[in-house]
C-alpha positions as CSV (number, residue, x, y, z in Angstrom):
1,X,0.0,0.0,0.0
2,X,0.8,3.5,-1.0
3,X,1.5,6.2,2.1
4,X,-1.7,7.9,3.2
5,X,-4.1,10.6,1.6
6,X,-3.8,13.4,3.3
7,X,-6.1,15.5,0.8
8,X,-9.7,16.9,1.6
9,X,-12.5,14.2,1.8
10,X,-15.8,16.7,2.2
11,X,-18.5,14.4,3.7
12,X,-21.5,14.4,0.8
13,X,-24.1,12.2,3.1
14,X,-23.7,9.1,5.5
15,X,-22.2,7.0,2.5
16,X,-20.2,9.6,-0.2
17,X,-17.3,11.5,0.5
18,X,-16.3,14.4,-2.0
19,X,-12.7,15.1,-3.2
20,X,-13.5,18.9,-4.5
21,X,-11.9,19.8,-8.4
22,X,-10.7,22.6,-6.3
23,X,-8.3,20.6,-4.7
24,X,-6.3,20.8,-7.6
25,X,-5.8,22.8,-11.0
26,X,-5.9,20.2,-13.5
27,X,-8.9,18.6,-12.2
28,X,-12.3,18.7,-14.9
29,X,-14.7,17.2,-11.9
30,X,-15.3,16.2,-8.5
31,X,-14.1,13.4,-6.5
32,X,-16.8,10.5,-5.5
33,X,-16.0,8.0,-3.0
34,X,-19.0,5.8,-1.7
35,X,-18.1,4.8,1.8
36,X,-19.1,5.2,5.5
37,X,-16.9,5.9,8.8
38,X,-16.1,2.3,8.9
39,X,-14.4,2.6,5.9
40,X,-12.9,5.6,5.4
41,X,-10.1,5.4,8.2
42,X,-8.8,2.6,6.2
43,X,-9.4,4.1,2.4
44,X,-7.4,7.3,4.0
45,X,-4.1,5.0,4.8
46,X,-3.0,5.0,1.1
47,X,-3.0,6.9,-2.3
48,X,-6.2,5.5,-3.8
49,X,-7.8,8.9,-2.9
50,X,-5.0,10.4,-5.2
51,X,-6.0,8.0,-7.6
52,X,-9.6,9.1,-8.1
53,X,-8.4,12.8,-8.2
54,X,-6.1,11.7,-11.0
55,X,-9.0,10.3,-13.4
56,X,-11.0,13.4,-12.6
57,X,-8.3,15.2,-14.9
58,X,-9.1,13.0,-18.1
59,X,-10.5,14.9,-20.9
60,X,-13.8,14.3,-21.5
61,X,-15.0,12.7,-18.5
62,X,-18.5,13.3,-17.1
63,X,-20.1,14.1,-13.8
64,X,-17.1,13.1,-11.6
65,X,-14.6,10.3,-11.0
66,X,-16.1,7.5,-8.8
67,X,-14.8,5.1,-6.4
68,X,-16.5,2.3,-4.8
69,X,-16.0,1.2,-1.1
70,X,-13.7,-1.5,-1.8
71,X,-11.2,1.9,-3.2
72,X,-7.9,0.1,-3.2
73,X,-4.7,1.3,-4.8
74,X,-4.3,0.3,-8.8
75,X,-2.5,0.5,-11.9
76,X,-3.6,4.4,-13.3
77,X,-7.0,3.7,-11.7
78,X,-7.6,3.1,-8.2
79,X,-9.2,-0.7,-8.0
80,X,-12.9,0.5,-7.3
81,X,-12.8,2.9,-9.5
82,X,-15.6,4.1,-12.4
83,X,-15.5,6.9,-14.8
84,X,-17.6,7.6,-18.4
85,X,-16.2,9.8,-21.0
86,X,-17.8,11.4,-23.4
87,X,-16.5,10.9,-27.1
88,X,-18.0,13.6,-28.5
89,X,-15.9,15.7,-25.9
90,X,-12.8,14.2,-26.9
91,X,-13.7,11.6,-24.4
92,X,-10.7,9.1,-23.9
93,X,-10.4,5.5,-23.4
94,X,-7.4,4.5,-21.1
95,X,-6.6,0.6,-20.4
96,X,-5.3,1.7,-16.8
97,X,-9.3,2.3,-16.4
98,X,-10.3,-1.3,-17.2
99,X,-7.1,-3.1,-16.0
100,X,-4.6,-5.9,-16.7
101,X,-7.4,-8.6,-16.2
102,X,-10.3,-7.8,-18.9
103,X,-13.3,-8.9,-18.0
104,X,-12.3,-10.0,-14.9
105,X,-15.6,-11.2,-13.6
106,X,-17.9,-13.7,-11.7
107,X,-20.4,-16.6,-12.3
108,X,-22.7,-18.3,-9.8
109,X,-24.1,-21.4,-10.5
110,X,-27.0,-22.5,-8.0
111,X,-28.3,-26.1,-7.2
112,X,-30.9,-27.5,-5.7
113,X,-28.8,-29.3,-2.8
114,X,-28.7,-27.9,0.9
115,X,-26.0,-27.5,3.2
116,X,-27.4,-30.9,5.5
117,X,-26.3,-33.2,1.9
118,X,-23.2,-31.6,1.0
119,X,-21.6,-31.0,4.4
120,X,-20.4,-34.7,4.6
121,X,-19.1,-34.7,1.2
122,X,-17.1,-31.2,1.0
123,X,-13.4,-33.1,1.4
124,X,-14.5,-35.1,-1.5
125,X,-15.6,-32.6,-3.5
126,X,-13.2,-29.7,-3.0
127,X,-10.5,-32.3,-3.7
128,X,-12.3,-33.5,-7.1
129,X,-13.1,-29.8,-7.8
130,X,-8.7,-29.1,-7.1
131,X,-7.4,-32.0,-9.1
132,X,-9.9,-31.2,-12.2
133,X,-10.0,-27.4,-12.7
134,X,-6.4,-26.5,-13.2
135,X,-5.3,-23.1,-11.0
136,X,-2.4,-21.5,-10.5
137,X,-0.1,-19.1,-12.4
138,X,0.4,-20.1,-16.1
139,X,-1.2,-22.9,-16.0
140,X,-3.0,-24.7,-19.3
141,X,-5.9,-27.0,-19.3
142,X,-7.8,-29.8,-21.4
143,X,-8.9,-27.3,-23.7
144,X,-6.3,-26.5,-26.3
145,X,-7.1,-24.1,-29.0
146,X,-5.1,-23.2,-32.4
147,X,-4.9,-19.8,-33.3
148,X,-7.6,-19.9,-35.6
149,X,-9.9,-21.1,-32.8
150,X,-8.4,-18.9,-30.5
151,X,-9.2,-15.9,-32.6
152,X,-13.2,-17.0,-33.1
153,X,-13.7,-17.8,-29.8
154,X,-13.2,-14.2,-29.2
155,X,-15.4,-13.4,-31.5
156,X,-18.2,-15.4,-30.7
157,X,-17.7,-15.4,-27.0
158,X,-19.2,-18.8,-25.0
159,X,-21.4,-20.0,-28.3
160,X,-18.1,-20.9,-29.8
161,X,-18.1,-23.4,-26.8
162,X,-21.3,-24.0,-26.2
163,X,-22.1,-25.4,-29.7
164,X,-19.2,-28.2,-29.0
165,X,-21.1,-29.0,-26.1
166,X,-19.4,-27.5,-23.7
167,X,-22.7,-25.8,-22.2
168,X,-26.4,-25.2,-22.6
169,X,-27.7,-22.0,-25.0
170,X,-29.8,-21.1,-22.3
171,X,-26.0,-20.0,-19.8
172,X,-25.6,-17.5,-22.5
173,X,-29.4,-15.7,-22.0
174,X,-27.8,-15.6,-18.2
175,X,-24.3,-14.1,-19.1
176,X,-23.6,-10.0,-19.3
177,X,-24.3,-9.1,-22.9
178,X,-25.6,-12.4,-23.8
179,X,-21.8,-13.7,-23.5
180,X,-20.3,-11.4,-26.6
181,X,-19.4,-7.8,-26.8
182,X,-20.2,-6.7,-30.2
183,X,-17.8,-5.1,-32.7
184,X,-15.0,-7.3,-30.9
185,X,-11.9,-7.5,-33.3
186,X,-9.9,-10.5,-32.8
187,X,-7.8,-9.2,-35.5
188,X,-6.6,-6.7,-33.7
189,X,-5.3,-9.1,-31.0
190,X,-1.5,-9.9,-31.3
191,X,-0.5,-13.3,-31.7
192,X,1.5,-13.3,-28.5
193,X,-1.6,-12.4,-26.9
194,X,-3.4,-15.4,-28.9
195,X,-0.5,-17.6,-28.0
196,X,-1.0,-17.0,-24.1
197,X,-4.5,-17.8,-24.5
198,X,-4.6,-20.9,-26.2
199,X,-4.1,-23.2,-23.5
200,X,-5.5,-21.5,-20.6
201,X,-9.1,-21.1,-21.5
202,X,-11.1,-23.1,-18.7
203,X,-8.0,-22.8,-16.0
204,X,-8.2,-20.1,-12.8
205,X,-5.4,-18.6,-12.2
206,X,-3.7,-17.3,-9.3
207,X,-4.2,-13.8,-7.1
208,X,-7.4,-13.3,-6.0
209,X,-9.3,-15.7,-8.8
210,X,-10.9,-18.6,-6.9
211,X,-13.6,-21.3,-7.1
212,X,-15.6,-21.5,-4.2
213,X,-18.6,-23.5,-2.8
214,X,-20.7,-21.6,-0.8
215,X,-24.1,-21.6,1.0
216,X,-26.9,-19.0,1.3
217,X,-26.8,-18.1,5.0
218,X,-29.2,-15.2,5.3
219,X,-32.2,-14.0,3.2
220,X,-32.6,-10.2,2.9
221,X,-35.4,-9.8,0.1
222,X,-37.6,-12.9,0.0
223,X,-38.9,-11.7,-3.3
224,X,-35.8,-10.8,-5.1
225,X,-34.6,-13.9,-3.9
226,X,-37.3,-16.2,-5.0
227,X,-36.9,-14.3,-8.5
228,X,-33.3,-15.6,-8.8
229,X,-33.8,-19.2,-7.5
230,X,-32.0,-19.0,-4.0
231,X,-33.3,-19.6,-0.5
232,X,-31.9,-20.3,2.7
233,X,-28.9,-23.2,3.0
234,X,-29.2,-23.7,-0.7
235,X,-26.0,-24.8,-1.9
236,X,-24.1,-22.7,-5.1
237,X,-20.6,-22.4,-6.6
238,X,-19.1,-18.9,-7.6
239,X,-16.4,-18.8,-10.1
240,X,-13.8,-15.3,-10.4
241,X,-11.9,-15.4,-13.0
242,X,-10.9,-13.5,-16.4
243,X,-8.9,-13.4,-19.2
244,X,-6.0,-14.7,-18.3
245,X,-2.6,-14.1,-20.4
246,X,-4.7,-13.2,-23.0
247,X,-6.2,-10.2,-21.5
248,X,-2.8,-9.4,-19.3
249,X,-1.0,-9.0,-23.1
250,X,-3.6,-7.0,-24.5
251,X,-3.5,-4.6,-21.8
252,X,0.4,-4.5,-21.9
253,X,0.4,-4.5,-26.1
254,X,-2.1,-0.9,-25.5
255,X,0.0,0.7,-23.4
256,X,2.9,0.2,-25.1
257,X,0.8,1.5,-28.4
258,X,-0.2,4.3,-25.9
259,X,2.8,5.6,-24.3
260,X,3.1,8.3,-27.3
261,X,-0.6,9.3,-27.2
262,X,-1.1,11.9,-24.7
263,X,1.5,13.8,-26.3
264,X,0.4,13.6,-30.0
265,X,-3.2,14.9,-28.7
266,X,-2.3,17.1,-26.5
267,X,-3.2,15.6,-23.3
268,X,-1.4,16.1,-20.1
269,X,-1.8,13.5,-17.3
270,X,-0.5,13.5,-13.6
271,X,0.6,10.2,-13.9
272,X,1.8,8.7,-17.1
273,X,-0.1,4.9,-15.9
274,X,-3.3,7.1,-17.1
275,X,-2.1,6.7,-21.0
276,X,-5.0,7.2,-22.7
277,X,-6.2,8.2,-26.3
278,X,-9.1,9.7,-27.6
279,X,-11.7,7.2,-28.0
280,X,-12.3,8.0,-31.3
281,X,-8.2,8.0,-32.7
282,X,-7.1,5.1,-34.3
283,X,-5.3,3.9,-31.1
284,X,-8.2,4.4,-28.9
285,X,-10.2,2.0,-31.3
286,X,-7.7,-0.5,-32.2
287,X,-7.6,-0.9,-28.0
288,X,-11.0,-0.8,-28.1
289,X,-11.7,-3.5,-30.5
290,X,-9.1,-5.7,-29.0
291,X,-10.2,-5.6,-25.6
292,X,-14.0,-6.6,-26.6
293,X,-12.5,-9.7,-27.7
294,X,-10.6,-10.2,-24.9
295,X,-13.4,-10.1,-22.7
296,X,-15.6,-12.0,-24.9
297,X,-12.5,-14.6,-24.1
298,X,-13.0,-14.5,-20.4
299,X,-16.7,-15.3,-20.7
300,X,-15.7,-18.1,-22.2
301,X,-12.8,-18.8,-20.0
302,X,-15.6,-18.7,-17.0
303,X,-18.3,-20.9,-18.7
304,X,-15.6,-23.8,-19.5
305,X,-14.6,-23.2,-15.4
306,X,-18.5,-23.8,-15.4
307,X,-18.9,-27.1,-17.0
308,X,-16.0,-28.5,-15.4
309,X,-17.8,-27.6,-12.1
310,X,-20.7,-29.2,-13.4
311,X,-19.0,-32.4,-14.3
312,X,-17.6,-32.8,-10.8
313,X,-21.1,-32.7,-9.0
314,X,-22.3,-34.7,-11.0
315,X,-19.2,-37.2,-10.3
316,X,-19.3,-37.1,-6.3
317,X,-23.2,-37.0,-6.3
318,X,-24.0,-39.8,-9.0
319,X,-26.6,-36.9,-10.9
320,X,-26.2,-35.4,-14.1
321,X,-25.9,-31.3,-13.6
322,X,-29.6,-30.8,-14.8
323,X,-30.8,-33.4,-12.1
324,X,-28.9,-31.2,-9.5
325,X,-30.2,-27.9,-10.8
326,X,-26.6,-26.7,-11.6
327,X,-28.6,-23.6,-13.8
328,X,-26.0,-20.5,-14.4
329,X,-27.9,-17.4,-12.0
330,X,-25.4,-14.6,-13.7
331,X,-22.2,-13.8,-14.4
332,X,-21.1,-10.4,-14.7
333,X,-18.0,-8.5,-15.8
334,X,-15.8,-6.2,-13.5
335,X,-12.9,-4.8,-15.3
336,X,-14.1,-3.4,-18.9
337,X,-15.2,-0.5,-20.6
338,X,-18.4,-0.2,-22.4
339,X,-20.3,2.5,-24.8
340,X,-23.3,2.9,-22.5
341,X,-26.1,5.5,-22.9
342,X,-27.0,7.2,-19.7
343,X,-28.3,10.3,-19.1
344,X,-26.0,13.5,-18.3
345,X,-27.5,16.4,-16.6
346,X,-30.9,15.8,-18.7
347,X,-29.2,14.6,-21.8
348,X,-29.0,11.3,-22.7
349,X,-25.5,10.7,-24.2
350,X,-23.4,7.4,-25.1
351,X,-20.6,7.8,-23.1
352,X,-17.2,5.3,-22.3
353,X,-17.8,3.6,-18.7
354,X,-14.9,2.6,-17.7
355,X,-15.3,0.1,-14.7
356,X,-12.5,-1.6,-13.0
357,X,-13.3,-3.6,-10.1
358,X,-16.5,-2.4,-10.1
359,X,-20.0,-4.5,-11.5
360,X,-22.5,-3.0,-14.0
361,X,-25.9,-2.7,-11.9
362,X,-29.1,-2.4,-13.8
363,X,-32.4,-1.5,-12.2
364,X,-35.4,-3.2,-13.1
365,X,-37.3,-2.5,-16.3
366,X,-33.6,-1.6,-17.7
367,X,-33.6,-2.8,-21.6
368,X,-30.4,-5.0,-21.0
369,X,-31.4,-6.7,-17.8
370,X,-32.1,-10.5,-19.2
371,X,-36.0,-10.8,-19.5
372,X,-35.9,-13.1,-16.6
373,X,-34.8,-10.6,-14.1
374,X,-36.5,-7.6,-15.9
375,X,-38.8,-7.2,-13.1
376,X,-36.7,-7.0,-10.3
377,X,-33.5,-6.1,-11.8
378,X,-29.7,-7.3,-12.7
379,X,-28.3,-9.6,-9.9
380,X,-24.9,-8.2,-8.9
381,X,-22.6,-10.8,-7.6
382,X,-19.9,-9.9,-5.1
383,X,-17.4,-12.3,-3.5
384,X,-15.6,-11.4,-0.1
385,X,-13.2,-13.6,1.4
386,X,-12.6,-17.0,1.8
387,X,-13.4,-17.1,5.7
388,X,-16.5,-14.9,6.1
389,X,-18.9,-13.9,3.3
390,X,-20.0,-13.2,-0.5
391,X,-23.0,-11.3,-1.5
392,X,-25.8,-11.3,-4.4
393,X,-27.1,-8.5,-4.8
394,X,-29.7,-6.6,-7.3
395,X,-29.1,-3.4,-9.2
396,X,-31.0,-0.4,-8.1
397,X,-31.9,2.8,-9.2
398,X,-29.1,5.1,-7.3
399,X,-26.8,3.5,-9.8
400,X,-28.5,5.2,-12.5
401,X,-29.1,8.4,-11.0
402,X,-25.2,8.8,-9.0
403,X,-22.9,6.1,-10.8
404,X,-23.7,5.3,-14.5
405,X,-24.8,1.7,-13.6
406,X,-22.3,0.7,-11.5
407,X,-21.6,-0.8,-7.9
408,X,-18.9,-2.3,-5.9
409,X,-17.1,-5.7,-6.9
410,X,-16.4,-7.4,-4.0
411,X,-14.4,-6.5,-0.7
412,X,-11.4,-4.7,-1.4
413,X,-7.7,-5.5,0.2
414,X,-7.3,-4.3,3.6
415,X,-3.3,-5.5,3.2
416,X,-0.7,-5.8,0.6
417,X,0.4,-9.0,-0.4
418,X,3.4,-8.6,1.0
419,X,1.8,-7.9,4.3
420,X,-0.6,-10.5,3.9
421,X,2.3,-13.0,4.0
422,X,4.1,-11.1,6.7
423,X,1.1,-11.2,9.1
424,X,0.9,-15.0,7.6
425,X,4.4,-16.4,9.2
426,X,4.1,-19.1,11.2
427,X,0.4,-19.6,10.6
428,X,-1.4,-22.6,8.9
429,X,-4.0,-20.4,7.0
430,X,-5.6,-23.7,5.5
431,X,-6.0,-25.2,9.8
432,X,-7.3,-21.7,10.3
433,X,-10.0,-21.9,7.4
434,X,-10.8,-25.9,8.1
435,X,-11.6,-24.5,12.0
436,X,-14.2,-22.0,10.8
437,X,-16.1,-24.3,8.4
438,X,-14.2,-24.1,5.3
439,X,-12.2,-26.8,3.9
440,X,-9.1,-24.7,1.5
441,X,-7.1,-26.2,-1.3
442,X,-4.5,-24.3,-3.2
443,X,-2.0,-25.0,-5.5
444,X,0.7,-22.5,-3.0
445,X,0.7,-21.9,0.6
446,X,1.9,-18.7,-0.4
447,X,-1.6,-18.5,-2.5
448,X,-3.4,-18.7,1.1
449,X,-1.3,-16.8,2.8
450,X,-1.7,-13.1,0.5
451,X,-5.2,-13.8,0.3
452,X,-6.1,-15.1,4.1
453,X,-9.5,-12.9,5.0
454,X,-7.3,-10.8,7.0
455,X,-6.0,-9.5,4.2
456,X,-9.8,-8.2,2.9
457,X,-11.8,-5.5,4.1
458,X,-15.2,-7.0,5.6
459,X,-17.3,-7.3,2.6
460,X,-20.4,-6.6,5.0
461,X,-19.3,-3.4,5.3
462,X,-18.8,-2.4,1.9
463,X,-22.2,-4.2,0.8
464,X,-23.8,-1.8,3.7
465,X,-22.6,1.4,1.8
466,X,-23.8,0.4,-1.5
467,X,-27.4,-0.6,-0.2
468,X,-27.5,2.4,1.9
469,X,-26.6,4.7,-1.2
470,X,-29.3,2.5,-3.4
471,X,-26.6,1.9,-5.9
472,X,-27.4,-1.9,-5.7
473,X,-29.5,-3.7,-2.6
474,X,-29.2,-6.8,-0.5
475,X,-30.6,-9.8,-1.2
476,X,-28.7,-13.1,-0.3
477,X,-25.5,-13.2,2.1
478,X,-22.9,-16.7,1.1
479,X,-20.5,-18.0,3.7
480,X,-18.0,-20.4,1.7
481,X,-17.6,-23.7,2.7
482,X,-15.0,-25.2,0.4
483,X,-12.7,-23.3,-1.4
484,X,-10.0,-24.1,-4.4
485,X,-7.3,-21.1,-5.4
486,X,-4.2,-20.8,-7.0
């Protein structure tokens, strides 16, 4: 972690706090960081702050440069951190704003077992879950594509899978966007990147990605709930993962196309991990075009984590998936940027919201909530840590009206990794996990350590800011009880 923020944080109302464009010359707009008292001794303890005063300088932006409670320090953007540009303003895109990991993202998958006839089984099936899905950094799976494949499964997204069975149509009418960005290039992919992801669609990962078991442990909107299939001690899986190398080369391939940009449009940036281009420029769209297909890859990458999931249930339990009502509830993106329209002091525009580590969050009745959820409104999946709790949530108006869509993504590191191991010496994080319910597999010990709860903020707290602020609303609280991680 960066030292701390020792700029102004004006207090909007119990759950925004307001860095003013005054507090600096080059800043276009305010400041907006969602967050209550809880949170805000620890969001002041490093540079993040700084962060979100940095985007508000990017030309074009609109309203002002958000953060979302789980504010933690980034590449160019702070992790949290929303903003929409305007391209008619000369709006920019800047990969810092989407991050290293496009379409980074997560997928529940409910079933219709209960805690009472898993609890017996969860050694069995966290090993067969660990020994089947491959995790860890770099490594490949069972799928192996050419580049040819390579290159139209980002095009096509999870159909591309899907039609070789890998899959059911109906996971796609359950995916953000239908499973495939449109206008995705893969073209414009280099074929390093394309070599990275060739072998590692359907794998995990390492960091934070994890699978995890979990079970509903408290019921805050019987309604919503019912809506989205869950009740009380129903069992469900929840997959975070993205692009993998694939997306971590594009990212690296734009800003090396970028580093020149700011200074051939005349753009001046406080930090130069900001690069950006105008959205419009032939850079802007060549990133733009690449990174749609990169996400389109990390659908694809999450619904082939999915039916390996699927396969193992239905191993240890003797049932096909269907019989065990393994149906996909949602899986939604949290680092990408996407041509939205939204409505800018009483104009509607189509603006560039950039979102990184933070979840698109649809109210009801919004055109590109999935028919199913139309009523009620997008379900908006945030994990928290392996010892305590994940959330579903469902997209509310406030997001409309304060955030262009958008909501947390999940907890938000309380510690660095390096303090994370530190405070991890000595310890047996997996003993530590097994007493509080959770049987932990990892492919490190050094994997467990950096991302022990201790090193999270309590995702309660940040789910509490969110609902309070009506940016998304409570429906379901998870507690994990078998985890596999890199």
């Amino acid at each position: 972690m960066k030292g701390a923020f020792t700029g102004p944080l004006e207090k909007v109302d119990s759950c925004c706090y307001r860095i003013p464009k005054s507090y600096r010359p080059d800043m276009r707009v305010d400041g907006l960081i969602f967050a209550n008292e809880t949170l805000l001794e620890s969001i002041r303890k490093d540079q993040a702050p700084e962060q979100v005063a940095n985007v508000a300088t990017l030309p074009g932006i609109q309203s002002a440069s958000f953060a979302m409670p789980d504010i933690h320090w980034g590449y160019g953007f702070c992790i949290g951190g929303v903003c929409a540009t305007d391209p008619a303003e000369g709006g920019v895109i800047s990969p810092g704003g989407v991050g290293y990991d496009i379409n980074c993202g997560v997928r529940l998958i409910k079933t219709n077992l209960f805690l009472s006839d898993v609890k017996h089984r969860m050694r069995e099936l966290v090993k067969g879950l660990f020994y089947t899905i491959p995790a860890g950094a770099g490594k490949s799976g069972a799928y192996r594509y050419d580049t040819t494949e390579t290159r139209r499964l980002m095009g096509e997204g999870p159909r591309f899978v899907i039609n070789r069975g890998l899959g059911v149509a109906r996971d796609l009418e359950h995916t953000e966007a239908l499973g495939r960005i449109d206008d995705a290039d893969p073209d414009a992919v280099s074929d390093h990147a394309v070599k990275r992801g060739s072998e590692q669609c359907g794998t995990l990962g390492s960091g934070n990605h994890f699978l995890e078991v979990q079970v509903v442990d408290s019921v805050f909107d019987a309604d919503v709930a019912a809506a989205f299939g869950l009740e009380l001690n129903q069992v469900c899986v929840m997959i975070h993962s993205g692009s993998r190398g694939l997306g971590y080369q594009v990212c690296d391939d734009a800003l090396t196309s970028f580093r020149s940009a700011p200074a051939k449009y005349g753009i001046t940036l406080p930090d130069r991990q900001l690069a950006c281009a105008p959205a419009d420029s032939p850079e802007g769209r060549k990133y733009i075009a690449a990174m749609r297909a990169a996400a389109n890859y990390g659908f694809c990458n999450r619904q082939l984590l999915m039916h390996q999931t699927r396969e193992v249930f239905a191993e240890v339990f003797g049932r096909s998936w269907e019989d065990l009502g393994m149906d996909l509830l949602y899986d939604v993106a949290h680092n990408i940027a996407k041509l939205e329209e939204h409505t800018v002091e009483g104009r509607k525009k189509k603006v560039w919201v950039h979102r990184k580590g933070a979840t698109r969050a649809f109210p009801a009745g919004h055109p590109e909530v999935p028919e199913a959820f139309r009523a009620v409104g997008q379900p908006v999946i945030i994990p928290g840590d392996m010892g305590r709790a994940s959330w579903v949530l469902v997209g509310a108006s406030g997001s409309m009206e304060r955030t262009f869509g958008s909501t947390c993504h999940g907890a938000g590191r309380a510690l660095s990794r390096t303090a994370a191991k530190l405070k991890a010496s000595g310890r047996k994080i997996e003993k530590e996990l097994e007493a509080r319910g959770v049987i932990a597999m990892s492919s490190s010990r050094m994997g467990l350590s950096e991302e022990q709860p201790a090193a999270y903020k309590n995702v309660d707290h940040v789910v509490d800011v969110v609902h309070e602020a009506n940016l998304s609303r409570k429906v379901a609280r998870m507690r994990p009880i078998g985890v596999i991680k890199g």
